[in-house]
C-alpha positions in Angstrom: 0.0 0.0 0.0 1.1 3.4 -0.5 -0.6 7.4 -1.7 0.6 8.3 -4.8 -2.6 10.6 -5.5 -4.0 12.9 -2.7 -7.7 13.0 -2.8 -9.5 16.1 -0.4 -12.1 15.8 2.0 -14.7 16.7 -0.1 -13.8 14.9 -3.3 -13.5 11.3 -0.8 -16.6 12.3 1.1 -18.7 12.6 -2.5 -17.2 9.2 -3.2 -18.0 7.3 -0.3 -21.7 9.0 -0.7 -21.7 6.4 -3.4 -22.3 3.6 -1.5 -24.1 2.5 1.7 -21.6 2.6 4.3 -22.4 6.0 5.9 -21.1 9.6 6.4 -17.2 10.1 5.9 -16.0 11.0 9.4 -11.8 10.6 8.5 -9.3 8.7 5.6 -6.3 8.6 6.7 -2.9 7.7 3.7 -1.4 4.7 4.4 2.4 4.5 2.9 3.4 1.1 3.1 3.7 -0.8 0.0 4.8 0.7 -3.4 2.0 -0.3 -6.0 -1.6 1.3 -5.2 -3.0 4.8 -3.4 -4.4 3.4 0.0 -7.0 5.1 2.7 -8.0 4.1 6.1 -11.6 5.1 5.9 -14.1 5.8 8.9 -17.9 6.6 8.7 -20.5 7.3 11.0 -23.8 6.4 10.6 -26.9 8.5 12.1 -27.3 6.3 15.1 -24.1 6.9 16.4 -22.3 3.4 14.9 -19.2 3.7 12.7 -17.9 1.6 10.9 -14.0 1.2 8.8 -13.2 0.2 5.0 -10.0 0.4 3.0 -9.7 2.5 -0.3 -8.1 1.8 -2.5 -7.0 3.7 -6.3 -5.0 1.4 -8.5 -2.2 3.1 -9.7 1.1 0.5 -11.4 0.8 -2.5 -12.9 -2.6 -2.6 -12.3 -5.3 -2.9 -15.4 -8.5 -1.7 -15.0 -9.6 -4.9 -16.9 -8.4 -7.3 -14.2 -10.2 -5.5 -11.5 -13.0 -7.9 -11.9 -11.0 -10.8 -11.4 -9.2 -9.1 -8.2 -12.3 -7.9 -6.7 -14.5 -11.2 -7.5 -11.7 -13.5 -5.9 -11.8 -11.6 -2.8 -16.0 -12.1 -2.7 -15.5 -15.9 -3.4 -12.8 -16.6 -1.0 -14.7 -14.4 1.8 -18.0 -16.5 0.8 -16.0 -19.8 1.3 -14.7 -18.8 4.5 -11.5 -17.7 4.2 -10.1 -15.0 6.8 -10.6 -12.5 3.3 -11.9 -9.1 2.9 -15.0 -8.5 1.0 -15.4 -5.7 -2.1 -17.9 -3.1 -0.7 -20.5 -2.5 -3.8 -21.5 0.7 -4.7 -25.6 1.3 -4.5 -25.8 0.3 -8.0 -23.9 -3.2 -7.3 -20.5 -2.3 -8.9 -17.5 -3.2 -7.4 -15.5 -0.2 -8.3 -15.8 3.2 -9.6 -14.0 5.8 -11.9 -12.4 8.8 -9.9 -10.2 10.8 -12.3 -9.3 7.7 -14.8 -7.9 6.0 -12.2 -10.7 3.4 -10.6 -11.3 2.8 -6.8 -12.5 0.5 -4.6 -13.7 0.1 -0.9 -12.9 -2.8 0.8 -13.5 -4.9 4.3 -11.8 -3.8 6.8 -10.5 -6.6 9.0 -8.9 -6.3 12.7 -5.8 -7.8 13.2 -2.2 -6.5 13.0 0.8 -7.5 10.8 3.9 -8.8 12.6 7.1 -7.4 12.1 9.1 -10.7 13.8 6.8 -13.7 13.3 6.4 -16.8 16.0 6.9 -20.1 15.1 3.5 -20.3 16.1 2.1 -17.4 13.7 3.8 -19.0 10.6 2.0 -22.4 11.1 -1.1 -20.2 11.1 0.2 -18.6 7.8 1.3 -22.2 5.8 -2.3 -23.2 6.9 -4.2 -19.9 5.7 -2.4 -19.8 2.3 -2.8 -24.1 1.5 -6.9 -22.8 2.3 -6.8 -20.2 -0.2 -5.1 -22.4 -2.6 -7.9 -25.0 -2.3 -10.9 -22.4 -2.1 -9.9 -20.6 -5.2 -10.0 -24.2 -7.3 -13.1 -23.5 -8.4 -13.1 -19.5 -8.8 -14.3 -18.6 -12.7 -11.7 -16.1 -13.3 -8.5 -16.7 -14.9 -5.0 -14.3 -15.0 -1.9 -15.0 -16.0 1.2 -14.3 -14.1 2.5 -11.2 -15.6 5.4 -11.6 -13.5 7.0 -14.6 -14.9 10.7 -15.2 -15.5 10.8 -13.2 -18.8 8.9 -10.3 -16.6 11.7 -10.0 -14.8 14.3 -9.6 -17.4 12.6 -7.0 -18.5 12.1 -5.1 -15.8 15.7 -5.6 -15.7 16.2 -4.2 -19.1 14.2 -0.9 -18.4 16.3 -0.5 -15.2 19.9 -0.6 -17.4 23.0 -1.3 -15.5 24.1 1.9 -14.4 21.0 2.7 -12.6 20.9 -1.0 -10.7 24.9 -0.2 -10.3 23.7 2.9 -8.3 21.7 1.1 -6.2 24.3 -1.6 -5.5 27.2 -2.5 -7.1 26.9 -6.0 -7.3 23.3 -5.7 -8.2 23.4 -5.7 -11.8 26.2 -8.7 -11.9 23.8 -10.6 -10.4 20.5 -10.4 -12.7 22.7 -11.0 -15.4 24.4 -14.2 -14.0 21.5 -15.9 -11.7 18.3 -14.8 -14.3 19.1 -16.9 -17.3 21.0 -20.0 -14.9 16.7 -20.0 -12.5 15.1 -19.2 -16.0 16.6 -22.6 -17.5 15.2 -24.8 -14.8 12.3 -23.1 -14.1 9.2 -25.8 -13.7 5.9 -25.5 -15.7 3.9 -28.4 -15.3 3.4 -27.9 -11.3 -0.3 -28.2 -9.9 -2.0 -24.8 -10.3 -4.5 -22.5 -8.8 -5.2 -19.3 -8.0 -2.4 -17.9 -6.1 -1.8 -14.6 -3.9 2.2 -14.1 -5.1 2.4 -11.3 -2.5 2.0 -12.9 0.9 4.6 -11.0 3.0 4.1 -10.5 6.9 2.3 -6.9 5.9 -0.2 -8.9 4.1 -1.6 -10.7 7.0 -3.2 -9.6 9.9 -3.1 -11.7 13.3 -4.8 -11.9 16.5 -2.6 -13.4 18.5 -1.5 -16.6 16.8 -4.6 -16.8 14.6 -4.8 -15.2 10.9 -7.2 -12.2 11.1 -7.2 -11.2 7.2 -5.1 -11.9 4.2 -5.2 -8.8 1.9 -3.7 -7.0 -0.8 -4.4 -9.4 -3.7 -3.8 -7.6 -6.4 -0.5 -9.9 -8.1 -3.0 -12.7 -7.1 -2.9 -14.8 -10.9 -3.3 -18.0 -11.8 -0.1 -20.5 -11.6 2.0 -22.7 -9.3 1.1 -23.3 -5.5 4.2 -24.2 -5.0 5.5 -20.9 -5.8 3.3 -19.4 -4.2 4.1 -20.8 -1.1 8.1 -20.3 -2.1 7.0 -16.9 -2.3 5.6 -17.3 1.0 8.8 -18.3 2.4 11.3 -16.2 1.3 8.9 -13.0 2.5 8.5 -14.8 6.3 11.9 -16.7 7.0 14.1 -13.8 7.2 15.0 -10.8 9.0 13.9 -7.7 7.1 17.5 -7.3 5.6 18.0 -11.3 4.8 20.9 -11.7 6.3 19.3 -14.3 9.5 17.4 -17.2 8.2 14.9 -18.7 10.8 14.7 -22.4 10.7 11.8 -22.4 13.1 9.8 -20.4 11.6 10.5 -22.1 8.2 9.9 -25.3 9.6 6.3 -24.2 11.2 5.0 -22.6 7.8 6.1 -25.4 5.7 4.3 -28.1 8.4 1.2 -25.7 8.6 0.7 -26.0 4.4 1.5 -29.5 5.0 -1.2 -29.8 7.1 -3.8 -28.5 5.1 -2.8 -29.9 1.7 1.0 -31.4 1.3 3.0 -31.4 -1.6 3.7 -33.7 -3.9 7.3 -35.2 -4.8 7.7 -33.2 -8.0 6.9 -30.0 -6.0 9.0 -30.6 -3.0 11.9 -30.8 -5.4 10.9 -27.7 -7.4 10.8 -25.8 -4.1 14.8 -24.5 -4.0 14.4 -23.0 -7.7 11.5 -21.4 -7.0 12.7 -19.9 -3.6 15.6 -18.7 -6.0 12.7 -17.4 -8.4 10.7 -15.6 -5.6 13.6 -13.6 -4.4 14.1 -12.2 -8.2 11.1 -11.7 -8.5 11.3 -9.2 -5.7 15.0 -8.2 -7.0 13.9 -7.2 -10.1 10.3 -4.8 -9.2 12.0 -3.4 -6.3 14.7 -2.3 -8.6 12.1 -1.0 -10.7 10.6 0.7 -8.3 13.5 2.2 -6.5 14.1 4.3 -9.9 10.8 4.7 -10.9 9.1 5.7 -7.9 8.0 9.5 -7.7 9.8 11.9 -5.3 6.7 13.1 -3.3 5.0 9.5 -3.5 4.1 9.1 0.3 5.6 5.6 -0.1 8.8 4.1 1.8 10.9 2.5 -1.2 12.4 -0.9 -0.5 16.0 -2.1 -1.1 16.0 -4.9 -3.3 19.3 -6.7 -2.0 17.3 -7.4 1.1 16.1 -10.5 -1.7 19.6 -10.7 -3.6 20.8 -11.9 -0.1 18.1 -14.3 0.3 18.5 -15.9 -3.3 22.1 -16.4 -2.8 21.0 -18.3 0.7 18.7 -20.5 -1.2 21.0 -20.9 -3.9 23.8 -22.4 -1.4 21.3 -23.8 1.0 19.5 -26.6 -1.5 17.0 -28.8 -0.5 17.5 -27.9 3.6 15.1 -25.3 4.3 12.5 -27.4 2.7 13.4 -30.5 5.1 10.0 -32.6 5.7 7.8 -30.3 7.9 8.1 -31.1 11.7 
């Protein structure tokens, strides 16, 4: 999350008079996160009650045309029970509007906090919750490819250039060009598939305590490997924020948590060190992107993308052990 556009008081108070929430009493920016504008909203209602929402204005690498599948994913996964938000529909049922070009949407607000140094405890919780969503979304209508794939990544890459990923570290551009192509060669296809979140780091989920609260933000959500998506999973939750400490306990707990829930099959327990290597440049290559393409008075807190290069070279030296039979 993140406020790339500002939006007055009146102009959000005429927008949530869309829908039947209530009166605006405060919207508060929220700056984490680098891709979408982001609101805490709070209305009050004539009887005293309140009530809060989320807003949301999709800004990067967002199309408007994939909002339907976003916003219908989070309604079918809320519908089956998963700790998901719901899309608020406006008073003639739609589940977004236009503000400006850019379109909005309100969404669920659910309680819960995100963890900055998760338990062993909280990332069983986590394995479990994503293994549900995986399962739940099965039988979801809409489709979306991953536009985020290995050749994505080279081309963010590409639009970078060398000097600029130089300037951000000097060893950064040295190692797209040597570890890309070596992950791109062995990179599985024929995994089992679903409807994946491909985002789920700790500011993702909210807790109570041990117990997942809310998944949100679903917006890279697409349709490919689980396995990925749990790799994904891993390399956002295992780490320190720098990833320079790897936690075996918590690695450990998320992997038995999935496990428990639905467990992997041979060909994707093997698959798993590749596309731990994969996750991480993933994240190398659109935090690059975004550390040189991010506005100057974005209220957004850029991220430093060799906080992944680190990880991928632990998974790259590390094999098979992090991904030891869940205990």
């Amino acid at each position: 999350m993140a406020v790339y556009t500002h939006l007055g008081a009146e102009t959000l108070a005429e927008l949530i008079g869309h829908y039947d929430v209530g009166e605006l009493v405060s919207a508060k920016g929220i700056a984490e996160g680098v891709s979408n504008s982001n609101w805490l909203i709070e209305t009050g209602g004539s009887d005293g009650t309140g009530a809060r929402f989320i807003l949301t204005m999709y800004e990067r690498r967002i199309e408007p045309g994939d909002l339907p599948f976003f916003l219908g994913l989070l309604d079918h996964l809320s519908a089956k029970g998963c700790p998901v938000p719901r899309t608020i529909h406006d008073r003639a049922g739609a589940a977004y509007r236009m503000l400006d070009g850019k379109a909005v949407a309100l969404i669920e607000f659910l309680p819960g906090v995100s963890v900055d140094a998760p338990t062993a405890a909280q990332a069983r919780a986590v394995g479990a919750a994503l293994a549900e969503i995986h399962l739940a979304a099965q039988d979801y209508e809409g489709s979306r490819a991953n536009d985020l794939s290995p050749g994505d990544w080279r081309d963010l890459f590409e639009q970078c250039g060398s000097d600029a990923l130089t300037e951000i570290d000097p060893a950064l551009a040295g190692l797209a060009h040597a570890r890309l192509p070596e992950i791109a060669a062995v990179w599985p296809e024929d995994l089992d598939r679903s409807i994946i979140h491909a985002d789920l780091f700790p500011d993702n989920v909210l807790m109570l305590g041990d117990r997942v609260s809310g998944l949100i933000d679903f917006y890279f959500a697409c349709t490919d490997m689980m396995a990925y998506d749990f790799a994904v999973t891993h390399a956002a939750w295992c780490f320190d924020r720098d990833g320079r400490c790897f936690d075996e306990a918590v690695s450990g707990a998320l992997l038995a948590g999935y496990e428990s829930v639905r467990p992997f099959g041979d060909a994707e327990r093997a698959a798993l060190p590749v596309l731990a290597q994969g996750a991480c440049m993933r994240f190398v290559a659109t935090r690059a992107f975004d550390w040189i393409d991010t506005p100057e008075d974005a209220l957004v807190t850029r991220k430093d993308p060799m906080d992944f290069a680190r990880r991928l070279e632990f998974y790259a030296e590390a094999g098979d052990a992090p991904f030891a039979a869940a205990r």
